[in-house]
C-alpha positions in Angstrom: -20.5 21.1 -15.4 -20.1 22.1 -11.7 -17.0 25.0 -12.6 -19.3 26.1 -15.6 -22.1 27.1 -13.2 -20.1 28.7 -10.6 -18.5 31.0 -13.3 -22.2 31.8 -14.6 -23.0 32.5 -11.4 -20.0 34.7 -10.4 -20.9 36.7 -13.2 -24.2 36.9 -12.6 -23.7 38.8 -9.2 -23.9 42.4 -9.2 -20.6 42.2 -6.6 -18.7 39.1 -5.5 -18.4 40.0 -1.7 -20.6 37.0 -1.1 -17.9 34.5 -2.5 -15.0 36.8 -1.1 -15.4 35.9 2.5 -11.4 34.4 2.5 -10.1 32.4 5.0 -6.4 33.7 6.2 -3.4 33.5 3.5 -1.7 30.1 4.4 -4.8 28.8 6.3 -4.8 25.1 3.8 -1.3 24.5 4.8 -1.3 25.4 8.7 -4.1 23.0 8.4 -2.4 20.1 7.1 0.9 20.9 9.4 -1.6 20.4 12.5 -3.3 17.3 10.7 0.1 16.3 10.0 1.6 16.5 13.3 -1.9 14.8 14.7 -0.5 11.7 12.5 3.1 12.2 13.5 1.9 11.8 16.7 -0.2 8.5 16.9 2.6 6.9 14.5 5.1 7.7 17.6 2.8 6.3 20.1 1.8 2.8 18.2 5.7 2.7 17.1 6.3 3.2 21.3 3.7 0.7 22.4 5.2 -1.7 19.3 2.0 -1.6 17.5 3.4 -0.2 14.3 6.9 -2.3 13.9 4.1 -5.7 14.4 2.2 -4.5 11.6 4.8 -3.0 9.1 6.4 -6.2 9.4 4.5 -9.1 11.1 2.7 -9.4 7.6 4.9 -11.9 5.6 3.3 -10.9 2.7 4.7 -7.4 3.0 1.3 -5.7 1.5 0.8 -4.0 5.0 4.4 -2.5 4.6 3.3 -1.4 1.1 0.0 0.3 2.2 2.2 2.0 4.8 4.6 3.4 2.3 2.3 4.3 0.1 0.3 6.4 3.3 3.4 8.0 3.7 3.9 9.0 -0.3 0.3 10.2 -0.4 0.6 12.4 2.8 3.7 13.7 1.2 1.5 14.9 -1.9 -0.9 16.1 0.2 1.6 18.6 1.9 2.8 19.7 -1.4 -0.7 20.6 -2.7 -1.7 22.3 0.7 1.7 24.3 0.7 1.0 24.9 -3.2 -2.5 25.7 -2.9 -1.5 28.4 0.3 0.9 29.8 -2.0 -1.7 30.9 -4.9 -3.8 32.1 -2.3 -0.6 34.7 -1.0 0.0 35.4 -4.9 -3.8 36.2 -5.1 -4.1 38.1 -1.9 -1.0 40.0 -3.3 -2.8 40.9 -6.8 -5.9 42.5 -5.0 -3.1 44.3 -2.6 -1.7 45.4 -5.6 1.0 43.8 -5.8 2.3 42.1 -8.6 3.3 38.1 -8.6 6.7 37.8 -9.2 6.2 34.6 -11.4 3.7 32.5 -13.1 0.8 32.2 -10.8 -3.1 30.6 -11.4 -4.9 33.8 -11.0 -1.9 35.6 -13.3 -2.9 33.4 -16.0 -6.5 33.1 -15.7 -6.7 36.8 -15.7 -4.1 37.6 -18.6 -6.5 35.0 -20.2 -9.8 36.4 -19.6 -8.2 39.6 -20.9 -7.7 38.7 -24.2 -10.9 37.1 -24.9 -12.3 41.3 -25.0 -15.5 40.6 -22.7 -16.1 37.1 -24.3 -18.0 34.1 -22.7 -15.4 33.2 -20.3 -17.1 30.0 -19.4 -14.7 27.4 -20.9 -11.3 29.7 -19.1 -13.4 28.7 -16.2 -14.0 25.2 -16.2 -9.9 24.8 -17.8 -9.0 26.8 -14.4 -11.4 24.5 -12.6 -9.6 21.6 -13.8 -6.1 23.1 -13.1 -7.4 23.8 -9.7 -9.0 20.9 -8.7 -7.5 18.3 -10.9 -4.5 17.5 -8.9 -6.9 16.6 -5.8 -7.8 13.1 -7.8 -4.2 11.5 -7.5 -4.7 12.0 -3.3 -8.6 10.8 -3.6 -7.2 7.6 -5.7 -4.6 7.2 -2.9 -7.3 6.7 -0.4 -9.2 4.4 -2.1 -6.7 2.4 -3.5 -5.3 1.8 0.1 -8.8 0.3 1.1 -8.9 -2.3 -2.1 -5.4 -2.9 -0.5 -6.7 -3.5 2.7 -9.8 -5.8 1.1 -7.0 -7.4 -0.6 -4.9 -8.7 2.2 -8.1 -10.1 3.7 -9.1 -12.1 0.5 -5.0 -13.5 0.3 -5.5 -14.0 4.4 -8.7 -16.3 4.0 -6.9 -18.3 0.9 -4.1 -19.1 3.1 -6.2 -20.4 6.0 -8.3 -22.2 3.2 -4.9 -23.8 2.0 -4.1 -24.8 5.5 -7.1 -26.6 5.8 -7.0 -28.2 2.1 -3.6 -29.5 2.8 -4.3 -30.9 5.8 -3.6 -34.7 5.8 -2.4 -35.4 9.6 -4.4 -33.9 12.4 -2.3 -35.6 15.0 0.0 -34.0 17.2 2.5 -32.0 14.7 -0.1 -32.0 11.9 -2.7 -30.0 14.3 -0.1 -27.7 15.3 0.9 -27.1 11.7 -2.7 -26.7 10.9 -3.0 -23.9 13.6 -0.4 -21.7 12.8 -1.0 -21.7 9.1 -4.2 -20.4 10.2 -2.8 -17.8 12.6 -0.5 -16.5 9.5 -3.8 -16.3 7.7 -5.8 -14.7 10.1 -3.0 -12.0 10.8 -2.3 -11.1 6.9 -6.3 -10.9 6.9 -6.6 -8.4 9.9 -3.0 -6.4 9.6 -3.9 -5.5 5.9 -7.7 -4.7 6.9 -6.6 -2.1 9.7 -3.6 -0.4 8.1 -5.6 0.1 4.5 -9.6 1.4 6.7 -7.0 3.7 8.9 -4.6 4.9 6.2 -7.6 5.2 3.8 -9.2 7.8 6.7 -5.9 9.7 7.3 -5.9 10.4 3.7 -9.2 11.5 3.5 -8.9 14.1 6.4 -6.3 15.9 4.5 -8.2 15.8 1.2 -11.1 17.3 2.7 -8.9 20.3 3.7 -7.4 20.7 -0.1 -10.6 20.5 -1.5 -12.3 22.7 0.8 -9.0 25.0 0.2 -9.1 24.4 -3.7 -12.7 25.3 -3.9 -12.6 28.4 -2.2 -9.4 29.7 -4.4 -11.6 29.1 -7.5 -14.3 30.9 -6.1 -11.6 34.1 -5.0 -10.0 34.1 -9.0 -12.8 33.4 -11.1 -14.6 36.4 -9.4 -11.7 38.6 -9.3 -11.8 42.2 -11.3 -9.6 42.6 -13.7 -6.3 44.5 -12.6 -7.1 48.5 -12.9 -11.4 47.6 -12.5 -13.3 49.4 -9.9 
């Protein structure tokens, strides 16, 4: 397992000042702010230009709506884990400070752990911190791709209306053509609405997970090579 060979590794290092190269306390979530705001942005300027009211709701099968929401949930997540994530990093920078964590924290327990195993193998404690770490991160990776199968969806539902059209076309005279047509058009715009708001919601999504999993990763690294408290 890939958190069972970083521990070996960790421990196999005569100092861990080659893993301890920290980015700023708070760095993960003054990330996602700007990434956020990047996104707050754009959604002001399609919502100015009218882009973003035509495809929240010119989609009568409301499936673009519901990618939309579900964007905004999963961005929502995403802030939580990049403000939790910056908050174990403080309560970690505060341990190595010297200072103790005024409540529960990852590294508390991992170390209090490691403790009591008496200079045991410590490999499993690693992979369960791994999995407390990084386990979170798969709800916002699911997000993402579930907003593309959204997207790919719409476009199958938007091809079996314009395929209806045509079926249940009897009359291609005057009213009937016309009918035809915009049968079509509703197809063609469920089709392409659901495709664009899944690919670019899926992509926005992804951004931020690549910041929490860059941010996760390097916490791991930073507590499972941490000294015990009182070590030198």
């Amino acid at each position: 397992m890939k958190a069972s060979r970083l521990t070996v590794l960790a421990r196999k290092r005569n100092g861990p000042e080659g893993l301890r190269r920290e980015d700023p306390v708070g760095a993960c979530w003054h990330r996602w702010l700007l990434i956020a705001a990047a996104i707050a942005y754009g959604l002001y300027i399609s919502n100015d230009l009218g882009w973003l009211p035509l495809l929240a709701f010119g989609d009568p099968t409301w499936l673009t709506f519901g990618i939309i929401v579900l964007f905004v949930a999963a961005s929502i997540y995403c802030g939580s884990m990049a403000f939790e994530l910056a908050r174990q990093h403080a309560v970690l920078q505060g341990l190595q400070n010297g200072q103790p964590s005024a409540g529960p924290s990852w590294v508390g327990d991992y170390l209090a752990e490691r403790q009591a195993l008496n200079g045991a193998d410590s490999t499993a404690l690693g992979d369960l911190l791994h999995e407390r770490i990084k386990g979170r991160t798969e709800l916002g990776w699911f997000s993402a791709g579930l907003q593309i199968k959204l997207g790919l969806l719409g476009t199958v539902i938007g091809f079996v209306i314009m395929l209806a059209s045509i079926g249940n076309a009897s009359d291609l005279q005057s009213q009937g053509l016309d009918r035809l047509i915009q049968n079509m058009g509703l197809g063609m715009r469920v089709s392409l609405y659901t495709t664009i708001v899944g690919l670019i919601g899926s992509m926005m999504i992804g951004i931020q997970m690549l910041v929490i999993d860059r941010a996760a990763d390097r916490l791991f690294a930073l507590i499972i090579t941490m000294p015990d408290p009182g070590a030198r």
